[in-house]
Rosetta silent file (secondary structure, phi, psi, omega in degrees, C-alpha in Angstrom):
SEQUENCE: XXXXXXXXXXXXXXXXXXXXXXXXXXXXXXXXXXXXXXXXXXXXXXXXXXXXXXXXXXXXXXXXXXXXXXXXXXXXXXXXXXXXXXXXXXXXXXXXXXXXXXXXXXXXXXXXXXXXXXXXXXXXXXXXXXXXXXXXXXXXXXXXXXXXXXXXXXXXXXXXXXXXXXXXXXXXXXXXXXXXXXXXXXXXXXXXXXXXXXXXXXXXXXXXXXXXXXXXXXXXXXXX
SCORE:     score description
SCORE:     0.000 S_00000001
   1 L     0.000  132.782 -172.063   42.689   96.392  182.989 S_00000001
   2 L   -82.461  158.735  168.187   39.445   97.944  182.640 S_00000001
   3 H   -30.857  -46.516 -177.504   37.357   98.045  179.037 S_00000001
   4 H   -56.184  -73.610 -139.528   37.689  101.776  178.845 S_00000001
   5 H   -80.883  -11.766  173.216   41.277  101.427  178.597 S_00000001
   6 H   -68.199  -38.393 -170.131   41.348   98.347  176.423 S_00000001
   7 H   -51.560  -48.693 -179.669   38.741   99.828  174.500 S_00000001
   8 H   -52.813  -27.665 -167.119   40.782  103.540  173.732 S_00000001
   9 H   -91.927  -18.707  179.970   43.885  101.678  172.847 S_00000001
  10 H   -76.484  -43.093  178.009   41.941   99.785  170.341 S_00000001
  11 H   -62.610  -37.342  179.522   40.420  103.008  168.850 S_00000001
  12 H   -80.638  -11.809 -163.134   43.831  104.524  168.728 S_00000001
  13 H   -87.301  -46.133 -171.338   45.609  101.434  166.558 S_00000001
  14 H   -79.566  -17.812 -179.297   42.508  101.911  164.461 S_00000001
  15 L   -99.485    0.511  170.277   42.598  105.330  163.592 S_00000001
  16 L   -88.052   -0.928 -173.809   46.828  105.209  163.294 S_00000001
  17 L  -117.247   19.848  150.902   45.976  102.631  160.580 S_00000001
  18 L   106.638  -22.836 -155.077   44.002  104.970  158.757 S_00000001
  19 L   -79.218  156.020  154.956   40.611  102.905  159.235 S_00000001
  20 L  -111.181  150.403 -167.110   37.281  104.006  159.590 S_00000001
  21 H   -43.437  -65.413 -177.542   34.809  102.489  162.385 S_00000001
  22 H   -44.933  -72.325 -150.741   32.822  100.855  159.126 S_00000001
  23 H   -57.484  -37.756 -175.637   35.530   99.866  157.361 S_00000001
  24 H   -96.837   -6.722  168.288   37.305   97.587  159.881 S_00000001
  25 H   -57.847  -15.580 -176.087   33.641   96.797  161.449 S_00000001
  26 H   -89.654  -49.600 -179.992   33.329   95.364  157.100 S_00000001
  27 H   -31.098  -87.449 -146.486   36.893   93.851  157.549 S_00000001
  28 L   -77.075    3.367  102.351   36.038   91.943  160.437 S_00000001
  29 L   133.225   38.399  169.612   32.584   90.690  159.146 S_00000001
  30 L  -139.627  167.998 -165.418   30.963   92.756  162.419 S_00000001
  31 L   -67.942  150.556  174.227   28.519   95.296  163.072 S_00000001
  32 H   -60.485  -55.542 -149.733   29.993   99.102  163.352 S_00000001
  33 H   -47.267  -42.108 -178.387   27.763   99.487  166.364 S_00000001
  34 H   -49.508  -27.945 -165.594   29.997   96.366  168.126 S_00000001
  35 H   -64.618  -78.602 -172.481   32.979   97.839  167.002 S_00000001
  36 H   -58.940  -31.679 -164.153   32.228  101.451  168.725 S_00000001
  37 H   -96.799   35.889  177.951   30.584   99.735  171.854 S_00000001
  38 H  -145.356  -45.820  165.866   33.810   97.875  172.394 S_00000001
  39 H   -71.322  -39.813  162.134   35.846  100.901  171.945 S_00000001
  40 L   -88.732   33.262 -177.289   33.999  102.959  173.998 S_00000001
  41 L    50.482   36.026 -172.248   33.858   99.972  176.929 S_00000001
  42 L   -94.336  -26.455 -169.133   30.340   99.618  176.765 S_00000001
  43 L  -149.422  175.013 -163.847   30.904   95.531  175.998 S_00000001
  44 L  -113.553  136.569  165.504   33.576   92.787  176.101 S_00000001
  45 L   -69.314  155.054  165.486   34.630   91.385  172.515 S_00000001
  46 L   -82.548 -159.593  172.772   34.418   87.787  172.507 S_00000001
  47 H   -86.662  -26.622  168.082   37.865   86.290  171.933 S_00000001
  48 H   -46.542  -83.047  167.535   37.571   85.568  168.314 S_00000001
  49 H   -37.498  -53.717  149.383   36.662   88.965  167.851 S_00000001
  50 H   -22.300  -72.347  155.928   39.479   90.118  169.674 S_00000001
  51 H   -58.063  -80.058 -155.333   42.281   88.443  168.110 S_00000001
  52 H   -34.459  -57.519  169.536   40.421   89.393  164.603 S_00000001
  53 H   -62.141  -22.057  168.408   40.884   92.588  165.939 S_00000001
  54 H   -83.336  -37.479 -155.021   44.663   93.086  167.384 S_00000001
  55 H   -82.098  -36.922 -175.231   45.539   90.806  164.198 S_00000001
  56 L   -82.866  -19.597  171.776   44.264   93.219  161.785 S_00000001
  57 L   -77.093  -26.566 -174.986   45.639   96.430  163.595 S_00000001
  58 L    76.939   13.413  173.805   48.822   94.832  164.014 S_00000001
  59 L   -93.058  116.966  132.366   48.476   95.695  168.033 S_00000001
  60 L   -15.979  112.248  163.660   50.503   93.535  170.091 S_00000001
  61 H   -46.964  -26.460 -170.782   49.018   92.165  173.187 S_00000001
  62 H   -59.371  -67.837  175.135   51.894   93.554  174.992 S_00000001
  63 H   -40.347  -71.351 -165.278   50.632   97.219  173.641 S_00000001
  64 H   -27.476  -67.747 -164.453   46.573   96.132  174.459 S_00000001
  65 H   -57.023   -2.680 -165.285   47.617   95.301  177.991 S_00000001
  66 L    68.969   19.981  169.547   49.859   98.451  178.471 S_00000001
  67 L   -67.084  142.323  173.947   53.356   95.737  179.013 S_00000001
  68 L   -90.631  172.746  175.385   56.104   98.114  177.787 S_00000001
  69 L   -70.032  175.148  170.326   58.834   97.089  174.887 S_00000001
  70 L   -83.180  156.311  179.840   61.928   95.463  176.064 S_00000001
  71 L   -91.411 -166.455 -145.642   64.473   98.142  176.388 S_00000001
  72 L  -107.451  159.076 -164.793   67.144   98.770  173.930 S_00000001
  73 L   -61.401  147.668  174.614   70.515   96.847  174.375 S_00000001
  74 L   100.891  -30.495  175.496   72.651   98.694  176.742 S_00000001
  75 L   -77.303 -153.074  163.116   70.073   99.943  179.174 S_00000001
  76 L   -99.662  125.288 -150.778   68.781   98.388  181.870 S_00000001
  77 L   -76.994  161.927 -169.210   67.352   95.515  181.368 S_00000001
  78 L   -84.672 -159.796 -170.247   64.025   94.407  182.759 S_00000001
  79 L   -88.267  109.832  178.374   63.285   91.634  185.553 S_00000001
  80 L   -38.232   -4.542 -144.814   63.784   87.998  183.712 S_00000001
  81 L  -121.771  130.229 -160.433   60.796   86.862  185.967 S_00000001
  82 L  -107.701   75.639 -172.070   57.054   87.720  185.301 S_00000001
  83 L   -72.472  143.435  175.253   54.739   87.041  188.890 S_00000001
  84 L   -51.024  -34.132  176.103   51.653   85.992  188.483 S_00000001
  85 L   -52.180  -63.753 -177.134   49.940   88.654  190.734 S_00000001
  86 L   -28.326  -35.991 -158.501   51.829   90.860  187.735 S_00000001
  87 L   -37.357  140.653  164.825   49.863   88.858  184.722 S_00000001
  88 L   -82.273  145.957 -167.290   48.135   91.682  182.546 S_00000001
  89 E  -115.047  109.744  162.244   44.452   90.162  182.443 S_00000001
  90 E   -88.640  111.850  164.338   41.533   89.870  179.686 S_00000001
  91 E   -96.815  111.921  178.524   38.350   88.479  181.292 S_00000001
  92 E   -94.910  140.346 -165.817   35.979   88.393  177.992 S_00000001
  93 L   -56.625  -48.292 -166.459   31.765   88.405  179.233 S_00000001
  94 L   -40.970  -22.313 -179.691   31.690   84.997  177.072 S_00000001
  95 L   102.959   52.614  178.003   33.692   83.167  180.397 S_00000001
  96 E  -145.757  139.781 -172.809   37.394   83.075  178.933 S_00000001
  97 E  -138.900  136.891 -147.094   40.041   84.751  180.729 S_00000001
  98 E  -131.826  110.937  174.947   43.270   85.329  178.963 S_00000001
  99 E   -99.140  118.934  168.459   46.785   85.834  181.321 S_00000001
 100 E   -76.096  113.142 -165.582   49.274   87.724  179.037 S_00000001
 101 L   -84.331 -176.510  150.204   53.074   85.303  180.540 S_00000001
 102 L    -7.619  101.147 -176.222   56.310   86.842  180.202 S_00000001
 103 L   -77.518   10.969  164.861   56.803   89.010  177.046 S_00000001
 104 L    32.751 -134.688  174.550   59.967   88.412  175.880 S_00000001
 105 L   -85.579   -5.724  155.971   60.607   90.204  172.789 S_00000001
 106 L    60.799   17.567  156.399   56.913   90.576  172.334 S_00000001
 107 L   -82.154  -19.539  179.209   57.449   89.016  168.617 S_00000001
 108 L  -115.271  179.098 -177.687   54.900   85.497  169.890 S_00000001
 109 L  -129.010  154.447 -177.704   52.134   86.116  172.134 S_00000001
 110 E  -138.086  138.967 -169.934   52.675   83.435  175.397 S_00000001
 111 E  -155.477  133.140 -167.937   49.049   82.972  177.063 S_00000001
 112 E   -98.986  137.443  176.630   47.888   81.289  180.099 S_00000001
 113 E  -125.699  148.194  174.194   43.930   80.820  178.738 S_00000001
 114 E  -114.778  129.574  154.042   41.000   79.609  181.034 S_00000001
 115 E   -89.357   63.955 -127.283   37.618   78.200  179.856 S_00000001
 116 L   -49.325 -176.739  173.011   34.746   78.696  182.214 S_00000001
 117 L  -102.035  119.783  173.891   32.034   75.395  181.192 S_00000001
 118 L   121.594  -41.705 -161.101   29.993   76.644  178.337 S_00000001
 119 L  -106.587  166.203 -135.716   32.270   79.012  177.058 S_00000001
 120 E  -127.686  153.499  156.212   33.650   79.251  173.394 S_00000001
 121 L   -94.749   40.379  173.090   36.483   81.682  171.440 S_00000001
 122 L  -152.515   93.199  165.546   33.167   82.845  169.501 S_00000001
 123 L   -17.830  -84.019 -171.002   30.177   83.960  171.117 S_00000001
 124 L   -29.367  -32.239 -155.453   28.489   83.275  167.859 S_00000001
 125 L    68.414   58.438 -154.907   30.097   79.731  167.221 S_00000001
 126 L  -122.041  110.408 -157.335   31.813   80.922  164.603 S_00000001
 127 L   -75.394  102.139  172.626   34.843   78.842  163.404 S_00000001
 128 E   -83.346  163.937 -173.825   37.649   81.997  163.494 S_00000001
 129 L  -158.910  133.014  178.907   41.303   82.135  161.623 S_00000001
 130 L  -146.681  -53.483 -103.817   44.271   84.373  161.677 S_00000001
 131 L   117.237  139.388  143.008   47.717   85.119  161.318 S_00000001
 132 L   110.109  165.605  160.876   50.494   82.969  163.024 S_00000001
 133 E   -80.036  104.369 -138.261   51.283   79.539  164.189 S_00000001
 134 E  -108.407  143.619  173.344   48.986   78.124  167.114 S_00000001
 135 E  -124.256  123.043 -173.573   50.833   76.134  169.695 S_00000001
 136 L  -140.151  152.991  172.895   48.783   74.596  172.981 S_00000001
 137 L  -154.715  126.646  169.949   49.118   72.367  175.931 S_00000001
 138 E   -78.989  156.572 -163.452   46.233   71.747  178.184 S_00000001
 139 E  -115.835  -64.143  152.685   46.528   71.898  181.467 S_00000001
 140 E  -138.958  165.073  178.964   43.406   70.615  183.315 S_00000001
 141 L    78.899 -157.627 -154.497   39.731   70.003  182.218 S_00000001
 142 E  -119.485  134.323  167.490   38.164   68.944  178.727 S_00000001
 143 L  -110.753  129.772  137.647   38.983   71.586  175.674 S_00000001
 144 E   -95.051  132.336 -149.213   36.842   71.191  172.219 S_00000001
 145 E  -156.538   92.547  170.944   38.728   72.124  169.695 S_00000001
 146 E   -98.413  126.827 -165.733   37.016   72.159  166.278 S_00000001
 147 E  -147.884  107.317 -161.244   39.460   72.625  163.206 S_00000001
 148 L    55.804  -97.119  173.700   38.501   72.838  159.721 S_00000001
 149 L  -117.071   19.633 -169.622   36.027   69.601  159.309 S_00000001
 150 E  -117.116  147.055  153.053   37.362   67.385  162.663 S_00000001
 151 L   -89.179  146.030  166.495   36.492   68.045  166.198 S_00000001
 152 L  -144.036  150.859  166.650   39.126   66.814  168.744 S_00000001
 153 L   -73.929 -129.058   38.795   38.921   66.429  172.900 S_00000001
 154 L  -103.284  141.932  159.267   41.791   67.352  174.537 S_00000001
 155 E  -146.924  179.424 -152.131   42.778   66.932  178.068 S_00000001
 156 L   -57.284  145.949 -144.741   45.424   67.278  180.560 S_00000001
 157 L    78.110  -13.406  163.995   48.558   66.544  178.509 S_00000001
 158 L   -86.159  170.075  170.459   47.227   66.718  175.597 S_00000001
 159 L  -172.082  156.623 -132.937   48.409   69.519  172.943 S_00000001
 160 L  -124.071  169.310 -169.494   47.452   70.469  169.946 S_00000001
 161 E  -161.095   73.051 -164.739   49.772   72.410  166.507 S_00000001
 162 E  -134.309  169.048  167.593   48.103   73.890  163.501 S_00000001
 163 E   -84.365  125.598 -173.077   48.650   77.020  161.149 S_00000001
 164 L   -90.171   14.047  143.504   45.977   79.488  162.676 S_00000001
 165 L   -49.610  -41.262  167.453   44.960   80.197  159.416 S_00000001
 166 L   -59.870  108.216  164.832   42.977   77.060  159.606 S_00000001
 167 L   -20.659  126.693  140.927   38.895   77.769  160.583 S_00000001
 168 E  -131.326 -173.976  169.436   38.988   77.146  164.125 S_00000001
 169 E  -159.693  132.499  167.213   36.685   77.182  167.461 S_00000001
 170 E  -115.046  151.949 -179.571   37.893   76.069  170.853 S_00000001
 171 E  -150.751  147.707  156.708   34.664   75.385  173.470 S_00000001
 172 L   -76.822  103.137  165.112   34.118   74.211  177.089 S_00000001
 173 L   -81.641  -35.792 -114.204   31.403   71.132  177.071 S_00000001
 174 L   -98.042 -131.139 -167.366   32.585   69.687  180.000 S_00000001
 175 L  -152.873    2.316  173.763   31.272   70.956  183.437 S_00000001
 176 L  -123.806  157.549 -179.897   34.912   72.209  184.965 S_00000001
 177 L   -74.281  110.119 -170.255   37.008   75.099  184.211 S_00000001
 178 L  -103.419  119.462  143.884   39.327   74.146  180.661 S_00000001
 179 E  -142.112  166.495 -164.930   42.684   75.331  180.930 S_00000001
 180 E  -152.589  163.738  143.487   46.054   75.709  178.887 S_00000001
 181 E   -75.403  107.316 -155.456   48.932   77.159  177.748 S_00000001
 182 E  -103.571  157.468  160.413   48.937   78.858  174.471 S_00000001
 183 E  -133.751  143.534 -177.197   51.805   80.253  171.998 S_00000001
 184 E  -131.271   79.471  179.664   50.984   82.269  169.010 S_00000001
 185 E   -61.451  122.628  135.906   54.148   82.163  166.552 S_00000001
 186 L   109.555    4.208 -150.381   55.247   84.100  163.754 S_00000001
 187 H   -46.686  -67.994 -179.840   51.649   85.968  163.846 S_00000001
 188 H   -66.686   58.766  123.289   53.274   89.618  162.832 S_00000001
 189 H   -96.362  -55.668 -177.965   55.751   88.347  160.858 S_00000001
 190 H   -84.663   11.183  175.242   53.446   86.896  158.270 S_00000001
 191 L   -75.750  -61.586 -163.363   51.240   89.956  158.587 S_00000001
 192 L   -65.099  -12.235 -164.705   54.507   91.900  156.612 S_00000001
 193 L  -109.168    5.182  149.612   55.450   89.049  154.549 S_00000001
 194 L   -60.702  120.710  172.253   51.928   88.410  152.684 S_00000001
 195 L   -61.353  144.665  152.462   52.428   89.019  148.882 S_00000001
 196 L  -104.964  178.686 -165.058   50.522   91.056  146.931 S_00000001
 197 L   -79.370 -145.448 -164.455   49.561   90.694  143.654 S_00000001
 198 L  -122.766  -20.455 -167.297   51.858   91.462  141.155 S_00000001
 199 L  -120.842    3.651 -167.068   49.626   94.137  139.069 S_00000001
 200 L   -88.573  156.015 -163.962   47.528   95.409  142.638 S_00000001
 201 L   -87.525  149.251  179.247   47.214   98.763  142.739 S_00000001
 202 L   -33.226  131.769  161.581   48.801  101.022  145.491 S_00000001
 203 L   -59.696   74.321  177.341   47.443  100.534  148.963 S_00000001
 204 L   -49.536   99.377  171.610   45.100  103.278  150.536 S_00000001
 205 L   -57.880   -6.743 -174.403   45.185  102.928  154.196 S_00000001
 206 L  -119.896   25.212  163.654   42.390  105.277  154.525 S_00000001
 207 L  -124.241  143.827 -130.338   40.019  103.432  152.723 S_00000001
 208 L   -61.500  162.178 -178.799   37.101  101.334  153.704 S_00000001
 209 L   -99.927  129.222  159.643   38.425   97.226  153.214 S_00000001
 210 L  -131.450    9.294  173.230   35.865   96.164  151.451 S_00000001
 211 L  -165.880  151.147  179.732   37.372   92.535  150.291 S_00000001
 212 H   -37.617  -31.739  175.422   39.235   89.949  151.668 S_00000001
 213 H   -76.021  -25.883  172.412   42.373   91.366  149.283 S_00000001
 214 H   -53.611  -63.848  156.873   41.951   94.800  150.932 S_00000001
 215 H   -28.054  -56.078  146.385   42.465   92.857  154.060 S_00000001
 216 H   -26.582  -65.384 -171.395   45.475   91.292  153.039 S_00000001
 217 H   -73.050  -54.486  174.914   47.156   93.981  151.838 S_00000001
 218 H   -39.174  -41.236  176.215   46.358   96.123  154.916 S_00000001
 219 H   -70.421  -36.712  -91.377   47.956   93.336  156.948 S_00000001
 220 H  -148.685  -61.565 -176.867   50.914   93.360  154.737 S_00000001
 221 H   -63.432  -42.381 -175.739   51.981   97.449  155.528 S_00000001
 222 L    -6.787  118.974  161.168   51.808   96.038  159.382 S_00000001
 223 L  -136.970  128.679 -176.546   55.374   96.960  160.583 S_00000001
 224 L  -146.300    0.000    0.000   55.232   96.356  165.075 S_00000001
């Protein structure tokens, strides 16, 4: 799928939530210009950004990629069987290329992910956190996989389990192509089910986020 079209669908999520370019470029702790030059396909997101960005919109991969819903009980149902030639594809400029598997019920995200040698889920090197339960199993090569104040290796056979709230970074050192299977549990489920405070004042969706509670709450109206 080209940029353009990732990029428009991102622009449309954000303006159905009410957001302004600034406001979720303040959210997500990035420049507006990155924001718009990712919307208009001018640039590739890394993957941190990325996620940061579907997670706070409350866009599905299934929606990014253009995968339709499952249909509703009684019609006809779709093919149990996903081909690979089929996978919808994110190649991010950083070297990580992200195969969207079988969509089920599109409530987890299922991910085939490859790491080119070198590359990171943060351009920047930026330890990211989000929504959901992270589930992984490597497949071949060497994964780094720095999480909160430990580093770990992993390689084929190994697999890793943490609440993706928890600061992370995954990186290629090695000098081969790192890859695995990922699952991403419960994310939009605990987007609707963060409390608010008990005294917070109604939520304006059409106003800039300007703190971490803003955030929160914004995550919180999420209904996908």
């Amino acid at each position: 799928m080209a940029a353009e079209d990732i990029g428009e669908r991102l622009r449309d999520a954000r303006l159905r939530q009410g957001l302004s370019l600034r406001g979720l470029a303040k959210a997500l702790g990035v420049s507006p210009s990155l924001i718009s030059q990712v919307e208009t396909g001018k640039t590739q997101p890394s993957v941190s950004t990325l996620y940061a960005i579907v997670s706070l919109l409350g866009v599905s991969l299934d929606e990014l990629l253009g995968v339709g819903p499952v249909a509703p009980r009684g019609a006809a149902q779709p093919s149990p069987v996903q081909r690979g030639a089929d996978n919808p594809v994110l190649e991010m400029e950083n070297g990580v290329r992200w195969e969207r598997l079988a969509v089920g019920d599109g409530s987890n995200d299922a991910l085939l992910v490859t790491y080119d040698p070198g590359a990171s889920s943060s351009v920047e090197g930026r330890l990211m956190r989000h929504a959901g339960v992270e589930y992984a199993y490597i497949l071949e090569g060497e994964l780094t996989l720095q999480l909160d104040f430990d580093t770990f290796v992993l390689g084929p056979g190994d697999s890793l389990h943490f609440d993706s709230v928890r600061p992370h970074l995954y990186s290629n050192r090695g000098t081969s192509p790192a890859r695995g299977i990922w699952f991403i549990v419960g994310r939009r489920e605990q987007h609707r089910t963060l409390p608010d405070a008990p005294d917070a004042p109604e939520f304006d969706a059409a106003a800039p986020l300007t703190s971490a509670v803003d955030v929160l709450r914004a995550m919180d109206g999420l209904s996908r």
